[in-house]
C-alpha positions as MATLAB code, in Angstrom:
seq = 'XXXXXXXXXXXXXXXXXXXXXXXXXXXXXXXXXXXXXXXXXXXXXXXXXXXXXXXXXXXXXXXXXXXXXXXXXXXXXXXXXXXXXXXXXXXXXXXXXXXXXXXXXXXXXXXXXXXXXXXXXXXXXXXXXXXXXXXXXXXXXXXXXXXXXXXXXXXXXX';
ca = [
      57.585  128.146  120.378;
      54.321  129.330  118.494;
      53.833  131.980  121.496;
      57.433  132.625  121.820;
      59.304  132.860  118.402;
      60.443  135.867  118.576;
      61.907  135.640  121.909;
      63.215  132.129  120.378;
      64.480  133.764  117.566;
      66.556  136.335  119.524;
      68.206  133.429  121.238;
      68.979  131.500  118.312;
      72.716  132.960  118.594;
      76.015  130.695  119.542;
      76.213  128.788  122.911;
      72.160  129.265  123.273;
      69.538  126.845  122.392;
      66.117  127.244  121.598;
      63.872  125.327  123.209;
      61.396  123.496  120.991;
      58.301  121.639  123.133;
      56.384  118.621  121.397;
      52.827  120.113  120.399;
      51.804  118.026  122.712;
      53.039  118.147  126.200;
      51.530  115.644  128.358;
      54.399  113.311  129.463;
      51.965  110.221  129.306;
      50.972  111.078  126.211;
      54.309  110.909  124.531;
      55.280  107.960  126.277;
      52.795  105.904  124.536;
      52.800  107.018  120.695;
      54.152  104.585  118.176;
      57.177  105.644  115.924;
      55.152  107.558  113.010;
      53.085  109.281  115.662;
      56.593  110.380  117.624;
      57.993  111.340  114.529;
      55.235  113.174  113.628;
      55.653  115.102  116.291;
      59.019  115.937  115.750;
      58.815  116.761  112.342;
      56.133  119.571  113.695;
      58.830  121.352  115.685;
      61.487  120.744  112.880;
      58.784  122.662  110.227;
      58.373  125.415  112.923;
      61.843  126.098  113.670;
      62.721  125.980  109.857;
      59.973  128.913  109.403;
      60.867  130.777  112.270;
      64.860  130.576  112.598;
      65.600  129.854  108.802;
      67.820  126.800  109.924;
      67.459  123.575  110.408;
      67.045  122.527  114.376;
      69.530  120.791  116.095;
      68.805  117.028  116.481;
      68.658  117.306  120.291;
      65.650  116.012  122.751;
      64.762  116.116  125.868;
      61.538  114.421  127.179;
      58.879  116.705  128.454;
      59.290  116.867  132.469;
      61.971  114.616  131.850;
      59.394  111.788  131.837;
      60.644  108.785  129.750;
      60.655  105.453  129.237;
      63.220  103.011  127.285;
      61.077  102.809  124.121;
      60.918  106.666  123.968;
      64.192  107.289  123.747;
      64.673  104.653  121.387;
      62.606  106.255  119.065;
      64.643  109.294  119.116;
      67.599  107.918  118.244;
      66.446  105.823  115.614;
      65.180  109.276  114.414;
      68.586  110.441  114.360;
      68.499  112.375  117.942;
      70.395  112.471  120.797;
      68.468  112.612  124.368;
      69.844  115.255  126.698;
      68.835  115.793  130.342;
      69.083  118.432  132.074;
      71.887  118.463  135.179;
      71.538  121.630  136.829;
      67.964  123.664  137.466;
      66.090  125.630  139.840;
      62.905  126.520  140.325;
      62.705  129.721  138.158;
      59.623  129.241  136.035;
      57.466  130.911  137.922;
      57.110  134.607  136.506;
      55.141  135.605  139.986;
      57.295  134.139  142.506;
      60.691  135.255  141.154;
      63.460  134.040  143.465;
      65.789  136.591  144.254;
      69.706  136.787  142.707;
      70.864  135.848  146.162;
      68.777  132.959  146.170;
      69.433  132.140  142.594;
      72.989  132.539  143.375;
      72.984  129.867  146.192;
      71.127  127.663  144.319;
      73.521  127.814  140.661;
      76.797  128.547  142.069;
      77.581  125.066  144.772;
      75.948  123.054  142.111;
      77.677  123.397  138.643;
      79.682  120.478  137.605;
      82.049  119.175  134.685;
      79.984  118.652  131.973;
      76.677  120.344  133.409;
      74.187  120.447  131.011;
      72.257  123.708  132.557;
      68.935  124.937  132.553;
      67.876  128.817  132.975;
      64.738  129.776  131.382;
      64.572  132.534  129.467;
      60.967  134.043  131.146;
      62.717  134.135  134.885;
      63.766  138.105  134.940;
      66.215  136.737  138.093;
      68.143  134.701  135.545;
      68.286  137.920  133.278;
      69.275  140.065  135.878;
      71.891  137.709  136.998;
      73.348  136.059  133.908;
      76.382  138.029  132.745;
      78.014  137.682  136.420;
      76.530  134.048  137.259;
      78.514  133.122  134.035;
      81.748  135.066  135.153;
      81.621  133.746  138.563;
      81.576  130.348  136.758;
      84.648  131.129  134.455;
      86.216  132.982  137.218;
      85.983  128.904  139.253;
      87.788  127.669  135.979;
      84.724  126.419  133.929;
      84.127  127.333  130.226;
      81.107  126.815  127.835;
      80.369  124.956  124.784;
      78.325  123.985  121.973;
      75.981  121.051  123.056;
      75.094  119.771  119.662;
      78.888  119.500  118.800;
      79.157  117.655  121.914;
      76.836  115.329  121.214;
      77.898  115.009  117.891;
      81.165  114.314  119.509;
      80.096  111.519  121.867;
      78.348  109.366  119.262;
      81.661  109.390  117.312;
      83.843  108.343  120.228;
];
């Protein structure tokens, strides 16, 4: 987020969520810190969002790579967080291999789901140039979007 905020900022609007990566982000790392170390590390991103956003950040995580292990995500929700994986993603990180909105197309469309939890970042300009109608073609098949911390929130009460 340090070399993004104000990209993060400008998505810090309903139904988006700012991504917030551990300071550091080697998987194997992460895997083996003890509780204060972990929560260290959280409470790093919670400062920097605070500064930047002027809100506090959602109590969501998501392991780096989606690399985890049982003790991890332990940790988190002793911390008061709830994991979230990712269910739908394509390779779109690249900024010099951009796929094309065809491709991206046949990739997205087929593969959203009830409850997909999905993943577009926000430095492919293919998922920019694409969004508004990938997200109509998705109401258009009957889906609708929501909040992800209030589902969350939702699922621990129930």
């Amino acid at each position: 987020i340090d070399r993004h905020f104000i990209l993060s900022a400008e998505h810090a609007k309903p139904l988006h969520m700012v991504n917030m990566f551990m300071s550091d982000q080697n998987p194997a790392k992460l895997l083996s810190l003890d509780i204060q170390s972990f929560q260290t590390e959280l409470q790093k991103n919670e400062a920097l969002y605070r500064d930047i956003l002027g809100s506090e950040m959602p109590k969501l995580y998501r392991p780096p790579q989606g690399k985890f292990c049982e003790e991890n995500l332990k940790m988190a929700q002793q911390l008061g967080y709830s994991t979230v994986f990712w269910s739908l993603a394509y390779v779109d990180w690249y900024t010099d291999d951009q796929p094309t909105p065809e491709q991206a197309f046949s990739k997205l469309l087929p593969r959203i789901h009830p409850g997909a939890v999905v993943l577009l970042h926000s430095t492919s300009s293919t998922n920019a140039e694409i969004l508004d109608e990938l997200l109509t073609k998705w109401e258009e098949t009957g889906y609708s979007f929501g909040d992800l911390e209030a589902y969350c929130a939702a699922q621990k009460t129930s």
